[in-house]
N, C-alpha and C positions, 0 to 999 in steps of 0.2 A: 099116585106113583108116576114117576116118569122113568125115560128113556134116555139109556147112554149113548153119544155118538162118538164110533172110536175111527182114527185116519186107517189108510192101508195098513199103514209099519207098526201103527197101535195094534189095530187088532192082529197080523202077525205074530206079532211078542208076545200080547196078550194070550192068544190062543195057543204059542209054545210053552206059556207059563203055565196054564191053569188046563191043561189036554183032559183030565181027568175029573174036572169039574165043571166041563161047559157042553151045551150041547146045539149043535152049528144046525141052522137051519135055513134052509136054501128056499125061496117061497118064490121061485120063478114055475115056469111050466115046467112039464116032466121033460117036454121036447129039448127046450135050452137048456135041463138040468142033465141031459144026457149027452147035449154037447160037452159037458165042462163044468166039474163043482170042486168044491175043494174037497179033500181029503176025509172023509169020517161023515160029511155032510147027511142030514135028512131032511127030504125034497116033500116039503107040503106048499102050495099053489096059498099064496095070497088068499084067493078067492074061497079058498076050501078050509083055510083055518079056525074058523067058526066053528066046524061039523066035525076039525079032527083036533081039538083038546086035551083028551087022551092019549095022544101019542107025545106029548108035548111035558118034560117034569116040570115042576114045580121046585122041586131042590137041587137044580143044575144054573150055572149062570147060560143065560139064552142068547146067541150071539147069530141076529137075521142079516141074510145078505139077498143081493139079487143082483143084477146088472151093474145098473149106475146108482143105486142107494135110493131109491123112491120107495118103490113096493116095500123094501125093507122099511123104511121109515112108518110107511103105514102100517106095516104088520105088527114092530115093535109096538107102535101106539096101541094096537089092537089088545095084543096082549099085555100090554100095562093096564088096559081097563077090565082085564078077568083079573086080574088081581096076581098078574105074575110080577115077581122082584126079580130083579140084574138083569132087567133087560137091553140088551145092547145093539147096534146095527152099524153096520160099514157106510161110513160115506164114502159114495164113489162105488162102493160094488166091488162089484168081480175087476169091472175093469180098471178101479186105481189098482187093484190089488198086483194088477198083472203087469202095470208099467215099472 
């Protein structure tokens, strides 16, 4: 399986396109996730996504962010190897998303 990388303005559109079939996950700390997430986001830590699977569907498309697009890259990878489809991640992060 692999991993989609969408720009700011992709996932933007993307994410006003498909509101009802995707589900946004923020894999920064709680701390930075409470400075600042996007709308509807749920805040699981990189590090902690291993042990929280369960909160995660399976029949949603999966669209990880974080900062600058790192963590997200790794986390997407993460879960392309549990065996998740449409998984996608922001390059750039929060912060292309905000220029």
């Amino acid at each position: 399986m692999s991993i989609q990388t969408l720009s700011a303005s992709e996932a933007q559109s993307f994410i006003n396109q498909n509101w009802n079939d995707i589900f946004l996950l923020d894999v920064r700390t709680p701390m930075e996730y409470e400075q600042g997430h996007l709308e509807g986001a749920t805040n699981i830590h990189v590090q902690s996504l291993p042990s929280s699977l369960e909160q995660i569907p399976n029949n949603k498309k999966i669209i990880c962010y974080c900062l600058h697009g790192i963590r997200s890259h790794d986390a997407a990878e993460y879960l392309s190897s549990q065996n998740y489809e449409n998984v996608y991640h922001i390059q750039g992060g929060l912060a292309a998303m905000s220029k």
